[in-house]
N, C-alpha and C positions, 0 to 999 in steps of 0.2 A: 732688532729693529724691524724685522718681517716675520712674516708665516714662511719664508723660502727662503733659500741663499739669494743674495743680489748680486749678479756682477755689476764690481768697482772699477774705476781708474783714477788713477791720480796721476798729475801731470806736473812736481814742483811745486810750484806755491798757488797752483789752482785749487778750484775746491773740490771734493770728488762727484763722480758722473755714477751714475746708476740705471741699471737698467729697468724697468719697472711694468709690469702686464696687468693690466686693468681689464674689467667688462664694463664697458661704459656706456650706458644703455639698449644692451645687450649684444655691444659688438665690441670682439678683443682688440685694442688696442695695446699695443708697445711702445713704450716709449723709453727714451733715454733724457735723462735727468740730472742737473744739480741735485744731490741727496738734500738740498735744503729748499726747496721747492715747495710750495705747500700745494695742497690738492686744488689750494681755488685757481692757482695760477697754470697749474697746469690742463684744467678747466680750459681756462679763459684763451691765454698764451699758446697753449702748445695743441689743444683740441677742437682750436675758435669755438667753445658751446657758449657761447658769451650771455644766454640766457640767466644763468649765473652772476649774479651781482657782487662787487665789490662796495660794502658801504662803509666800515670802518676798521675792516682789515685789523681788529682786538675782539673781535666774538662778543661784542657786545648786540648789535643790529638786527641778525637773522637774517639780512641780506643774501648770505653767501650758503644755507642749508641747501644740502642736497640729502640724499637718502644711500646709507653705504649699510649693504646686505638686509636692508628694508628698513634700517635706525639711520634717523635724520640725525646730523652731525654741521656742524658748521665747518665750513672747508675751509677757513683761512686760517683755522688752528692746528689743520693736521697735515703732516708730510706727507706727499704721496707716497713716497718710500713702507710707508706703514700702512699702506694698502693694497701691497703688491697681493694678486689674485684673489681681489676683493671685487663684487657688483656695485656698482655707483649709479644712479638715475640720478638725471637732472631736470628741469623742466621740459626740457627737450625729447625726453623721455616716460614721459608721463601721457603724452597723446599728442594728437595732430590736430589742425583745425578742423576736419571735416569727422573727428573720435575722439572728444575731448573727457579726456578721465573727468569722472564724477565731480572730483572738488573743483576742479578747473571751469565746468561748466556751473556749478555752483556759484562763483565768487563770481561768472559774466553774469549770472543769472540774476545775484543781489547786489550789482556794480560794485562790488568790494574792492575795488582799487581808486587810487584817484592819478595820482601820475605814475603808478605802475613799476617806481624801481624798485619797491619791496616784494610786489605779486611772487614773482619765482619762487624766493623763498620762504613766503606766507604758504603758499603753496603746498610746496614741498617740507613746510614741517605740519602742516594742515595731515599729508597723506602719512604722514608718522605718526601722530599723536592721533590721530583716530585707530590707528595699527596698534599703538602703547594701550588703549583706553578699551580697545574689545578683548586686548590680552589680561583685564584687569588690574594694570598698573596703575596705584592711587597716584594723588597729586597732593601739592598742601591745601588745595580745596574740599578734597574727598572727606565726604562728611563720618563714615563708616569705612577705613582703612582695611578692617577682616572683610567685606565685601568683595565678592570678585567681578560685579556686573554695576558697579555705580552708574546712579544717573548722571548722563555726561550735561549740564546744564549750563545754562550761560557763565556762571563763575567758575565751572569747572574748564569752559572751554577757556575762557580771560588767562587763569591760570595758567593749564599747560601750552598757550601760543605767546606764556610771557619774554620769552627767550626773540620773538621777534619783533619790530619795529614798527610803526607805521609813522613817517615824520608828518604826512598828511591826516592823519586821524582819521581813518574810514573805518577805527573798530568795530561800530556799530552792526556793518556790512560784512567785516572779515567776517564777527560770529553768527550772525545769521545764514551764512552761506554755509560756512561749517557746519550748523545746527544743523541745515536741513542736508548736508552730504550723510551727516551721521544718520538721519533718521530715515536717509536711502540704504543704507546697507552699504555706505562705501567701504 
């Protein structure tokens, strides 16, 4: 279930409790845990990082991506239990107002949001997929799959940000913002 042992308890006809150590945005957190707990709730519920969105709680949306050991991952799919001493960044995590990571001042810079409940996690699989994309990871866009340096282009970006939502439609904006993080060296 872990990379570690977890202490359990069981209580009768409860469910079992688990103990579980995260880095979560670079500070150790502990927590104890329903072992059925998914990472977004424990997120949201038990860390208040409420930056974090719930949008359809089936991993369909992208709402809910955060970055677990620098790989974006939607957290309504996964137990926290299965990331005990694992690093997690959330939006909150990613910079402050006054030292906004690159992609983040990107997407203020090309207004790529429009009511803003997807941003977090456009975001946060923005700062992975640019991470996938300099590691040479193709996509079903990639036009030369032996390549290890693809051009990362507007269909290449469409592609690997297909995993997330925008119910407002500001795609336009998502990839231009991306465009130009990429061709900062984010």
């Amino acid at each position: 279930m872990s990379k570690t042992t977890i202490d359990r308890q069981s209580a009768g006809n409860e469910s079992e409790i688990a103990k579980v150590a995260l880095t979560v945005n670079g500070q150790a957190r502990d927590l104890v845990l329903d072992v059925r707990t998914s990472l977004l709730d424990a997120l949201r519920e038990h860390l208040h990082l409420t930056g974090t969105k719930k949008g359809c709680d089936h991993g369909q949306c992208g709402a809910c991506t955060v970055l677990i050991n620098g790989r974006r991952i939607n957290s309504c799919l996964t137990l926290s239990v299965m990331h005990e001493g694992d690093e997690v960044v959330t939006i909150e995590g990613l910079g402050a107002p006054g030292t906004l990571h690159p992609v983040q001042a990107a997407f203020v810079k090309h207004d790529a949001f429009q009511c803003g409940y997807c941003t977090p996690g456009q975001i946060c699989s923005a700062v992975g997929m640019l991470a996938e994309a300099r590691a040479g990871w193709p996509s079903h866009a990639t036009a030369d799959v032996r390549e290890t340096a693809s051009a990362l282009t507007s269909a290449e970006i469409r592609e690997r940000m297909s995993g997330n939502i925008c119910r407002c439609g500001a795609y336009p904006n998502i990839v231009s913002a991306i465009d130009e993080a990429a061709r900062g060296g984010v």
